[in-house]
N, C-alpha and C positions, 0 to 999 in steps of 0.2 A: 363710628366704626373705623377702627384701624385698618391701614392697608401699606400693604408693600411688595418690592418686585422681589421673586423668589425662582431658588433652580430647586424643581423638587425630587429626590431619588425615593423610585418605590421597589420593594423586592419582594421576594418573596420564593419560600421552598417548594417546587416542582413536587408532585405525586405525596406530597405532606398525608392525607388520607389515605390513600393505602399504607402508606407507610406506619401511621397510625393502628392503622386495621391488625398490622403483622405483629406490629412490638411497640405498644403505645408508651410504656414505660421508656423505652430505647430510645426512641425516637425523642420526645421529649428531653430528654436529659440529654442528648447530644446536640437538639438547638438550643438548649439554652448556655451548652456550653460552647457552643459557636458565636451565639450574641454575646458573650460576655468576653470571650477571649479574643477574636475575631473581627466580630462584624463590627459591633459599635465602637470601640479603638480603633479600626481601620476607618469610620466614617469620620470620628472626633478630631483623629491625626491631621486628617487632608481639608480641616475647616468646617465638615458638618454637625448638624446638630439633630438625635433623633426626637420626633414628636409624637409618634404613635406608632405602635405595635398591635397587631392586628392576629392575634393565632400563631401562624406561620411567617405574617409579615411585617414590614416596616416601612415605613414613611420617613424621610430624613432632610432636611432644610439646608441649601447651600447658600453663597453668598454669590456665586457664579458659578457659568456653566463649567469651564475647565477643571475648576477643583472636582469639580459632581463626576466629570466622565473619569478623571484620572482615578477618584475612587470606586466608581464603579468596576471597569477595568480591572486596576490591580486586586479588588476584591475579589472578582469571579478569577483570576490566575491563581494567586492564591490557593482560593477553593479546588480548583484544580489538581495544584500540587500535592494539595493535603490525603488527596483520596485518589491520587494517580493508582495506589498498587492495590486497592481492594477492587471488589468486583462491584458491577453497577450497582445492584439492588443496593448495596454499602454506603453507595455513595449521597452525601446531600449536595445539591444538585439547585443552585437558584435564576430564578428570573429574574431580569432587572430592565427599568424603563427611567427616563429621563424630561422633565417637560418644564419649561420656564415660564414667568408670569405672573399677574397680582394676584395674590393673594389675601382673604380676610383673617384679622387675626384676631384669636377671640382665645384671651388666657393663653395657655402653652400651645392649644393647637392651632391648626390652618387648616382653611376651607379654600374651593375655588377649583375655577377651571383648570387649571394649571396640576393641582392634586388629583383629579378624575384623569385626565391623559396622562399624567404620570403613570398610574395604572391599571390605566386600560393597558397604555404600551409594553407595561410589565404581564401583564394579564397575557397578551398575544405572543409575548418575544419565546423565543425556543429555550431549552431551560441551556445555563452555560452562557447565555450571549446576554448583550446590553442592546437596546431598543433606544434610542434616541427621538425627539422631535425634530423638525425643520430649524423650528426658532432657536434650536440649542446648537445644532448642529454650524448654523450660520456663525453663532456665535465664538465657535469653538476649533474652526476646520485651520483656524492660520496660527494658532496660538499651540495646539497638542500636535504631536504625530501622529497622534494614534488614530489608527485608518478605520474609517466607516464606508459601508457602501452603503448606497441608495436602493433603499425597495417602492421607493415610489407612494403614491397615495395610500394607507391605510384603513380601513372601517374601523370604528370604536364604536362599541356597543353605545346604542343611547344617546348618539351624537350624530347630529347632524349633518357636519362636514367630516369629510375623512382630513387626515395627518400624514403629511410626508414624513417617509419613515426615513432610518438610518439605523442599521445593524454594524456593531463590532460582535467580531467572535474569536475565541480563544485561539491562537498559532495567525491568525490574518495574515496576511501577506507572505509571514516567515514560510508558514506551511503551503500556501498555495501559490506564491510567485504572483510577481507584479501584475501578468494580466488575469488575475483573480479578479483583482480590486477595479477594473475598466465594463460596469457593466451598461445592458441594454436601455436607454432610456424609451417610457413610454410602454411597456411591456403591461407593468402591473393599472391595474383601472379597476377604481368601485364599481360593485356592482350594478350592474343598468345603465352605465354610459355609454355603452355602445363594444362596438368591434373594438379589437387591438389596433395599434397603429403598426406600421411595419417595420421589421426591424431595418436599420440602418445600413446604409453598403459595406461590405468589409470586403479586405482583403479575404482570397479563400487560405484554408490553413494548407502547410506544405503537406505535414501527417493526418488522416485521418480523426476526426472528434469524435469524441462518447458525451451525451449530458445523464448524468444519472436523476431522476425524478425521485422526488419524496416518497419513500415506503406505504401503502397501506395499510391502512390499520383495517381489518376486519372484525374487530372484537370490538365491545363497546368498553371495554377493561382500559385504563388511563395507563396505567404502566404500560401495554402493549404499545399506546399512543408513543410513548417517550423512547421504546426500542426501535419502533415503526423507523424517528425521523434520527435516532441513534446509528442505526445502522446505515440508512442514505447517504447518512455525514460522515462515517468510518471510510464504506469506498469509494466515495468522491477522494477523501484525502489520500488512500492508498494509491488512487489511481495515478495521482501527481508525480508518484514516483518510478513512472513508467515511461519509457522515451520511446516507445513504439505508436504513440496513436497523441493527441492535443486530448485535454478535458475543460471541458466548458466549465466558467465559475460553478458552484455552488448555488450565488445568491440570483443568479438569472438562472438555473433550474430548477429550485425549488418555486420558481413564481411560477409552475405550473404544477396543477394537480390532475391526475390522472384522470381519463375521461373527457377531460376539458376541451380537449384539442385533440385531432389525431395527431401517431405518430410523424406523419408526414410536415405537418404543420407545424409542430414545436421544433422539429428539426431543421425545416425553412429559417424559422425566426429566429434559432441558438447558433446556426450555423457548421450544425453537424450532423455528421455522417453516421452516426450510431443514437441510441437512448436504449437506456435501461433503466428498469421499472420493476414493480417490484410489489410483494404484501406481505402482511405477517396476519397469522391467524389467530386465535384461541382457541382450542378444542378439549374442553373437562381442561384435566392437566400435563395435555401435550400443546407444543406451538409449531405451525407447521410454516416456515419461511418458503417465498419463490420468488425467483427472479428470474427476467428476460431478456435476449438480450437483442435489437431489431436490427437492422437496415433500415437505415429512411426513404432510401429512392428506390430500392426494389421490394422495400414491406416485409423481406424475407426475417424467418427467425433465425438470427445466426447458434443463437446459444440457450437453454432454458435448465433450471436447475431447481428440485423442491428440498427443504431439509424440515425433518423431523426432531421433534427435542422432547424430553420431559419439560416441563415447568419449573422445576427446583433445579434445572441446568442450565438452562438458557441463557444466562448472564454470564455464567463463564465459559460459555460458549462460543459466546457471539466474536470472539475477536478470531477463533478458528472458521467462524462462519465466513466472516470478511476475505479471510485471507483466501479460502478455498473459492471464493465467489471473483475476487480479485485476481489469482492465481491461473485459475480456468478460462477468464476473462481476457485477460492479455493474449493467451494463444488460442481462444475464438476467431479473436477479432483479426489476429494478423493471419489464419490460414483461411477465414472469408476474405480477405482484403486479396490474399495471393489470388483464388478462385474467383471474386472479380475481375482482378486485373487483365486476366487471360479475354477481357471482351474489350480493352480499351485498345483505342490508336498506339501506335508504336510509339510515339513520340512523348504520350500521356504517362506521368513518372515512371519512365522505364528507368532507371536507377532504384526506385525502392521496389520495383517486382521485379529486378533481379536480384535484388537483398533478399526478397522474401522467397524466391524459386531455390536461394541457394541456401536458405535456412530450411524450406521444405524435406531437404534432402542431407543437408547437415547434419540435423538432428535424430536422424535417423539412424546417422553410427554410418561407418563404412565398411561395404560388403566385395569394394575393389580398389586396387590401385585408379583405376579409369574412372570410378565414381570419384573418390578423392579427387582427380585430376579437372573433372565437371564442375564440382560443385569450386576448387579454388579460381576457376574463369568464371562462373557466374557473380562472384563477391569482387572480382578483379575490374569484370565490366561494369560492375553497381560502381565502383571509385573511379572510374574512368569518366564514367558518364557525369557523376555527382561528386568531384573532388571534397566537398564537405562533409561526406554523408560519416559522419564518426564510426559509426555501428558498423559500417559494410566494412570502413578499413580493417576496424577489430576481427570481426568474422573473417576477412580475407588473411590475418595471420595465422589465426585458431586452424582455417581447414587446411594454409600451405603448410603449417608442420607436419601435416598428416603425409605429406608427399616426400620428407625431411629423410636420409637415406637411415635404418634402423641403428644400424652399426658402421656409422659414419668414423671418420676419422675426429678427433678432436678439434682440431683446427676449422675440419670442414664444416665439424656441427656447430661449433663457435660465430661462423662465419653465418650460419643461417639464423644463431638467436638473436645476433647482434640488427643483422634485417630486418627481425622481426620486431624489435625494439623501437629502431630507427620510428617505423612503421607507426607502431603506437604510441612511440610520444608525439606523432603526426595529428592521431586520432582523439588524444587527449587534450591537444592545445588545443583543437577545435571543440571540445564540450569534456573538461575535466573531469565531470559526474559520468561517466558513461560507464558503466558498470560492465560490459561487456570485455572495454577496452582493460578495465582496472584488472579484470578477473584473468585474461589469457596474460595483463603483465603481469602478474601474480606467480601464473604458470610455469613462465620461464624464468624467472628468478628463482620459482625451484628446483629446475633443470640444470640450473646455473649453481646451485645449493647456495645461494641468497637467502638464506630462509627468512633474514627478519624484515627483509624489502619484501618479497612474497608475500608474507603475514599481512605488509602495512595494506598491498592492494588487492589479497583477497578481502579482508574485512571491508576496504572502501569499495570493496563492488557489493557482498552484502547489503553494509548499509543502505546504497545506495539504490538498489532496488530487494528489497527483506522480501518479497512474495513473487518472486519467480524461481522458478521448479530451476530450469537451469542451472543460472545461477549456483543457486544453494546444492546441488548436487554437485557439482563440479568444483567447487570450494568445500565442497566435503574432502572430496580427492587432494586439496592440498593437506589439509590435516590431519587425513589418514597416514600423508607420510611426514607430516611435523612430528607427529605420534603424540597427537593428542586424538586420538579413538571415540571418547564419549561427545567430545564436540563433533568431529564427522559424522557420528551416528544420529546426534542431534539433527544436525544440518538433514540429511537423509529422511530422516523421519519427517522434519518438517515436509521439505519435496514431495514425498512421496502422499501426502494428506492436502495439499493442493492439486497433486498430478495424478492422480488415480491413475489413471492411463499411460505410465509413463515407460519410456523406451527399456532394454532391454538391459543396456551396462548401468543402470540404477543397482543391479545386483550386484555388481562386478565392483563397485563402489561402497557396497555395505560388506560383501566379502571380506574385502583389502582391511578396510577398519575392525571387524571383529576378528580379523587373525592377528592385527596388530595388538589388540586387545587382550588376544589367545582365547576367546571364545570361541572356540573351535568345530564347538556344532552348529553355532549362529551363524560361523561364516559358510560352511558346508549347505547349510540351510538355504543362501543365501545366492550361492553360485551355482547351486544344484537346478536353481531357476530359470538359468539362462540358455535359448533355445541355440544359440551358438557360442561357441566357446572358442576364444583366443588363448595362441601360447600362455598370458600372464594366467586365464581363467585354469587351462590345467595344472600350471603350477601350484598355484594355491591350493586349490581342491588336493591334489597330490600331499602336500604335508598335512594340511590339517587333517584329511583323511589317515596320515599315517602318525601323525600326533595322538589321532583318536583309536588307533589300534589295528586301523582297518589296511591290514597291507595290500590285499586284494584290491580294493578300490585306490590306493595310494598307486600301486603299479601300473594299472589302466591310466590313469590319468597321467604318470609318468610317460606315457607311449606313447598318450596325444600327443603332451610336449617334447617328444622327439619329434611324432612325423612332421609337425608345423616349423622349428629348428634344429636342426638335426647335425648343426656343427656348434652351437651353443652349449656353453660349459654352468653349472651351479654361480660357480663365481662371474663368468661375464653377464648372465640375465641380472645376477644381484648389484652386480656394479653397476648397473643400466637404473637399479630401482633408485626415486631421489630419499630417501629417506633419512631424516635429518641427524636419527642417534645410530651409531655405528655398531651400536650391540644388536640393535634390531635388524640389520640387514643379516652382522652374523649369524642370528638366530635363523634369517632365512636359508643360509647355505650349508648349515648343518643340516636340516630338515630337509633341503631338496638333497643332500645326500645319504640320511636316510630313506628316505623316498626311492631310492635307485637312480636319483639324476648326477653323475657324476660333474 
């Protein structure tokens, strides 16, 4: 009887039966046009060799472990790529496991322990990631980069000893930053050995933590399974790119499952201050998502949210789900975080509760000169107290503009955007990414008619946080006056389907854009919304209304914008607007003098 040491990769297509059940024809003919083009060339290239195929799976023989993870890895990125722009259900989607060892060889195939924990560990892994052994993983950790965490002891069916596991998954470290990959030792334990162990001393975090817990699945439907732990994985990674609160890895949250523990308890051992949780149901052919969002040390529910779908929608849903769950989530968390703050010691981060007292009221729009005046000393003491705090510097320029005199002199106003520059290249050498900071220098470089610096750092505060309402509202406002109109509207639309609830000049901002547009009823629409209205709100309304014929209403809003300026001339409001093509502001001062605004 032959024998010899082998690294063996097992794979296999996730939801293969349903997927079957839907479009057996389909389905088939695009794994086999994935094994042939794909899989088995990717495993032959990097030194494998496959030995059995199994349905949906495959078996494949290496000569060592490195070659085995690097093809695994790049196989699942890969795969990734191929099916980034279709929608889940589109997607083929595999498991992969990794395990080394003697094996018997008998003709083409292989038998042996080594080939059962290959797929078991494939069997268990989340579809999209590679499941590793111990013994491979030892083998492999000084010779690849490529980063695995530790899940600790595993169960495999039928086996007596569990298996130190080791997960890679697709974006690692890139997507989640270095202390991703730093997790809890000791956490995970087979079942019946007893309690947890505790977790380990840490430093506390300076901001606030969220762990998000693996989805429920309440259906006994396998696809439901795969959105369940789909969805956990979308806003965990969303959440990363949020600078207002820390988020606990992935791979030390998902080692709990709901019920297991209370909230107080998983929160002790991840070392945070929030957990969100969460299920997906099946109902006939509705699916009903909910998530929640807790306090650990006073139990409270900061934030709860159910969403309803058809079944034949769901999937292209789900990333509006994210973003709306993601989106709501960030300004839960920082306006419980303010309403705590108000019970701690003076001493206890008073810098980020006067960040957050003076975004309370910030965001609220200003109803005075003296509010303006409030809220730029609450942002001024948050950088006083906290010379680091990036954001508070950001916010401390965004609200002193608002104090900036309207109809300054040129020098004078030069002299305050230049401060406010100074300022934020302050705030940016201290954390480059800060979206806040990127967005108000955005601002003023269109004030400045910078436009294509403008451009570079509204997009870099976009990117930089894609699911905050803010944000994306307020970089609508610059390309309303780039006079790109359908991307402002964009931008707007997104915002407002995160922020259901959102402040008042959201309209004032989709106005601006559909009159740039010359939609004329969309912007009337749109401003006709707003429960107070500023000099710019009756101007606008004033032309498009007299665009659209309506003199009567163009006149009235005309006499707003006297009583609010009443030594303001068509051309000096228009020279005040930054907008980048010069036909478009003329379009305004013809209008505001039909309008009757001289």
């Amino acid at each position: 009887m032959e024998r010899r040491l082998a690294v063996i990769l097992a794979l296999d297509l996730a939801g293969f039966t349903a997927k079957m059940e839907r479009d057996e024809a389909g389905t088939w003919a695009e794994l086999r046009a994935l094994r042939s083009e794909m899989i088995e060339p990717g495993l032959v290239s990097r030194g494998g060799k496959v030995f059995k195929t199994t349905g949906d799976g495959i078996l494949a023989e290496f000569g060592n472990g490195v070659d085995a993870v690097e093809a695994a890895t790049a196989l699942q990125t890969e795969l990734r790529r191929r099916y980034a722009d279709l929608p889940v259900e589109a997607r083929f989607v595999f498991r992969m496991g990794v395990d080394m060892g003697d094996v018997i060889v008998d003709g083409d195939d292989l038998f042996g322990d080594a080939v059962n924990v290959a797929s078991r560990l494939e069997g268990v892994c989340e579809p999209g990631a590679v499941c590793i052994s111990g013994a491979v993983f030892h083998t492999v950790r000084r010779n690849t980069g490529i980063p695995f965490e530790a899940i600790g002891p595993v169960e495999l069916r039928n086996r007596a000893e569990p298996v130190d596991g080791y997960v890679w998954r697709f974006g690692g470290a890139e997507a989640a930053g270095e202390a991703a990959w730093k997790t809890l030792p000791g956490i995970r334990l087979p079942a019946g050995e007893g309690k947890r162990q505790p977790a380990p001393e840490r430093q506390p975090l300076k901001l606030p933590a969220i762990a998000v817990l693996p989805f429920q699945n309440l259906s006994s439907d396998e696809e439901m399974g795969f959105l369940s732990s789909g969805l956990a994985e979308d806003i965990t990674t969303e959440l990363y790119r949020f600078k207002s609160f820390s988020v606990i890895s992935r791979t030390s949250s998902f080692m709990y499952g709901q019920g297991q523990l209370s909230i107080r308890q998983i929160g002790d051992e991840l070392g945070a201050g929030y957990v969100l949780e969460g299920s997906v149901r099946k109902l006939g052919e509705r699916i009903r998502i909910t998530a929640q969002l807790t306090d650990v040390h006073s139990d409270d529910q900061v934030w709860a949210e159910r969403y309803d779908s058809d079944i034949s929608e769901i999937f292209d849903a789900q990333d509006q789900i994210v973003a709306r769950i993601v989106g709501t989530l960030s300004h839960g968390i920082e306006r419980h975080r303010l309403h705590e703050t108000k019970s701690l010691e003076p001493a206890q981060l008073e810098a980020y509760e006067l960040m957050l007292r003076g975004l309370e009221l910030h965001k609220q729009g200003y109803v005075s000169y003296e509010q303006a005046a409030k809220v730029y000393d609450l942002f001024s003491r948050a950088v006083d107290k906290d010379p680091d705090l990036a954001r508070a510097r950001a916010w401390k320029v965004c609200a002193g503009s608002r104090l900036w005199p309207v109809e300054a002199r040129p020098e004078v106003l030069g002299a305050h955007l230049d401060d406010a520059l100074h300022e934020l290249n302050q705030a940016l050498a201290l954390d480059e990414n800060e979206p806040e900071a990127h967005r108000i220098y955005g601002a003023i470089c269109m004030v400045k008619r910078d436009f294509e610096k403008a451009k570079f750092h509204i997009d870099k505060a976009v990117a930089a946080n894609p699911n905050n309402a803010h944000v994306l509202a307020k970089s609508a406002n610059f390309y309303a006056h780039y006079c790109d109109a359908e991307r402002a509207i964009e931008l707007l639309e997104h915002a407002i389907a995160i922020n259901p609830h959102h402040p008042d000049w959201y309209w004032q901002e989709f106005g601006i854009a559909c009159w740039v547009k010359e939609d004329y009823a969309a912007a009337v629409d749109h401003l006709s919304k707003l429960t107070q209205r500023t000099d710019s709100d009756y101007v606008f309304l004033a032309v498009c209304l007299g665009a659209l014929g309506d003199e009567a209403g163009a006149k009235a809003n005309a006499e707003g914008f006297r009583k609010i300026a009443p030594k303001s001339t068509a051309k000096m409001f228009a020279a005040r607007q930054p907008f980048r093509l010069d036909e478009v502001r003329a379009r305004l001062v013809r209008q505001m003098n039909a309008a009757g605004i001289a």
